[in-house]
N, C-alpha and C positions, 0 to 999 in steps of 0.2 A: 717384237724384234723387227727391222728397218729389214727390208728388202735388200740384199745385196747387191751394188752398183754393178751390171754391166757392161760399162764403155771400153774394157779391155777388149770384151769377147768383138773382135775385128780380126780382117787378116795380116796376119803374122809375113811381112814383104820378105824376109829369109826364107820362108818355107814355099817360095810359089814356084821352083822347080818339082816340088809333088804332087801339083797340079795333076799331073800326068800318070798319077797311081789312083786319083778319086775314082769310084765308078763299083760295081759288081765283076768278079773274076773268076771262071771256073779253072781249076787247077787241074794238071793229069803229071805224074812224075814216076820216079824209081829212087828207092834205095838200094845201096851195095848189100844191105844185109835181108834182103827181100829179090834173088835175081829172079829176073822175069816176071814179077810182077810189076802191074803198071797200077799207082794211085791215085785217086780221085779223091777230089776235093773243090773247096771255096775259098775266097777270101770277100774279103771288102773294106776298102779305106774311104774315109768320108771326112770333113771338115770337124773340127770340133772346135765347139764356142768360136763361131763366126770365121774360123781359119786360124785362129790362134795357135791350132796343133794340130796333126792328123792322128786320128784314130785307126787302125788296124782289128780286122777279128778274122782268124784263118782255124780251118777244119781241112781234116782230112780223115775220110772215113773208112778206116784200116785200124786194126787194134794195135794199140802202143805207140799211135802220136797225137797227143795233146791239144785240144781244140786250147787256142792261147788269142791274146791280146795284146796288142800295144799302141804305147801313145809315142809321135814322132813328136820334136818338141828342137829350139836352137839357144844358141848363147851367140847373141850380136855379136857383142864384145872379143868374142876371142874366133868369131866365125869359123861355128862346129856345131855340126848337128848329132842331135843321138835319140836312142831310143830306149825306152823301158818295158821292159817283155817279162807278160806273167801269163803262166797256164794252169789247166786245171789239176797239174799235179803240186800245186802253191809254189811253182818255181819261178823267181824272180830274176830279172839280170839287166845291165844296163850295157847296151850296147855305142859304139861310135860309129858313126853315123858316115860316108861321103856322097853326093852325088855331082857327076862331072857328067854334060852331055848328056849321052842316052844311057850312062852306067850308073845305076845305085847298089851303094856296098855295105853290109855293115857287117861289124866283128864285135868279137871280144876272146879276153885272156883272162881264163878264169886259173885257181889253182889247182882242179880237178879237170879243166883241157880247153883249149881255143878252139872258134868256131869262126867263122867267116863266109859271105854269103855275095856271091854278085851276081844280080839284077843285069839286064842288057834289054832294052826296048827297043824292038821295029819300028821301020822309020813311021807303020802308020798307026802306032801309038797304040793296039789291041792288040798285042802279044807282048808277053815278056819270057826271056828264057833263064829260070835262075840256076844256078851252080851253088854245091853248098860245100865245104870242105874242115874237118877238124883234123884236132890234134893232140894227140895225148901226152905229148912231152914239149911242145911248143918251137920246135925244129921239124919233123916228120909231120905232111898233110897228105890226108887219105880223104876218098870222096864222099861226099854225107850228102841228104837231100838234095836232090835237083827234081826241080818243078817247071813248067810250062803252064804259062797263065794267058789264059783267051778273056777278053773283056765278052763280057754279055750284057751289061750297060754300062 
């Protein structure tokens, strides 16, 4: 069998506001249903196949949140980005994607409850503060994950 062509795997010119997410990140946050406790974690986004996509891998080392994955990825054409998010509990989801500025967003509406998440980066690019908030009836949002990500490369 032929060796498969690589000339795709280059960078993807929609995706280079993510730029700004590549690197190593240690996480520290709270959930509403954990008060007082503060969480630790990682993440790391890195290029995949030349820039074509970004890769995401996040942990957080507390019992009952899922070390997960995803790939950020766009559609020229209709200019939208999204994402596809799976963890180790084989849970899959496809989220929509925005970022504007220094805010990256992404959501979704599932039938079992909505999630939505903004990103907010300092201006000198090694912090981010995210905010996380669902919904179980898709009217009423209550607060869910929030993190604090320090780069460390």
């Amino acid at each position: 069998m032929k060796n498969a062509d690589h000339r795709a795997a280059i960078p993807n010119p929609a995706l280079t506001a993510f730029g700004a997410l590549i690197g190593e990140w240690k996480t520290t946050g709270t959930h509403p249903q954990l008060p007082g406790k503060t969480l630790h974690g990682q993440a790391s986004f890195q290029w995949l196949e030349g820039g074509a996509f970004v890769l995401m891998h996040a942990t957080l080392a507390e019992e009952g949140f899922p070390a997960n994955v995803a790939i950020f990825g766009s559609d020229n054409t209709r200019k939208e980005w999204f994402m596809l998010y799976f963890d180790e509990r084989q849970v899959s989801r496809k989220c929509e994607v925005s970022f504007q500025g220094n805010v990256l967003e992404w959501w979704r509406s599932g039938p079992e409850f909505a999630q939505r998440y903004m990103f907010t980066f300092a201006d000198d690019g090694n912090t981010i503060v995210s905010k996380g908030e669902m919904s179980k009836d898709g009217a009423q949002w209550e607060p869910d994950l929030d993190l604090i990500y320090t780069r460390i490369r």
